[in-house]
N, C-alpha and C positions, 0 to 999 in steps of 0.2 A: 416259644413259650417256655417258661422255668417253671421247673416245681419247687414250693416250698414245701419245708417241712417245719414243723413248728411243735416245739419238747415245752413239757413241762408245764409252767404258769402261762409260757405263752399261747398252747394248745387251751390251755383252759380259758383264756382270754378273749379268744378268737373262735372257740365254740367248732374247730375239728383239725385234726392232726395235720392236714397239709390241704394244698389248694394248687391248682396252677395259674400264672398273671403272665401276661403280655406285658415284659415293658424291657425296652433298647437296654437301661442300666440296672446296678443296683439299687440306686437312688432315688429308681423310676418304680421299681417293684416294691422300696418299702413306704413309698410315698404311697401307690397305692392298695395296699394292706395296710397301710393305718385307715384308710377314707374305709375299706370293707369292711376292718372288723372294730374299727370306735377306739375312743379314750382309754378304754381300758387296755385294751392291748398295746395303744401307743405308748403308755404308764409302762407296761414288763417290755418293750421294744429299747424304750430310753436304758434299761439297766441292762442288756442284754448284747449279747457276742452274735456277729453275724456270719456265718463262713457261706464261701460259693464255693462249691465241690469235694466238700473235707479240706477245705483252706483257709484261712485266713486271707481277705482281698485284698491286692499289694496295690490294687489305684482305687481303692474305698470307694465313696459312693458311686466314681465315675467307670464301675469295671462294667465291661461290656459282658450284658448277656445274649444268651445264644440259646438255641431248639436243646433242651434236652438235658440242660445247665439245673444244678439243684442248689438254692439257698436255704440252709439252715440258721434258725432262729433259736438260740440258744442261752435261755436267762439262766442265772446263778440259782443254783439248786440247796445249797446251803454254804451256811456262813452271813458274816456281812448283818449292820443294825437297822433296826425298821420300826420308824415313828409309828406307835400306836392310832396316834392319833390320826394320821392321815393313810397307813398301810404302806407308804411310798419307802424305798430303800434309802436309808440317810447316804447322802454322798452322790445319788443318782445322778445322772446327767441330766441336761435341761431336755425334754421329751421334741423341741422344736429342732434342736440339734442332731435327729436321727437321721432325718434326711432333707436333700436339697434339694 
């Protein structure tokens, strides 16, 4: 089981600091941390940097996790334009594109 940790807009999204998930990958953990914590957090997930262990993952969504393994969730804290109208960050990635 991995622990996340989740800073910032995405702590605030997600409604608390970190959580731990059973899943084989990355892809598998943040698939299911979108389905727990909703739209919203998959909205700050699409703009956000993901690291497994203070890394950056070198086989992206397909890095295998393991017992004890930490993912941080890590959205952009400033900088960067954002539609009023919608709150979304211009330039976001497509939020279906997070994970596989």
């Amino acid at each position: 089981m991995a622990r996340v940790r989740l800073f910032a807009r995405a702590r605030e999204a997600a409604g608390r600091a970190a959580d731990e998930i059973d899943a084989p990958t990355l892809g598998g953990l943040l698939t299911e941390a979108r389905i727990r914590y909703g739209a919203a957090f998959t909205e700050v997930l699409a703009v956000s940097r993901v690291w497994v262990n203070g890394e950056e993952p070198h086989d992206g969504f397909g890095t295998t996790l393991g017992a004890g393994d930490e993912v941080a969730v890590l959205p952009p804290v400033s900088g960067g334009a954002v539609d009023r109208a919608t709150g979304a960050s211009v330039g976001a990635a497509d939020p279906g594109l997070v994970a596989s």
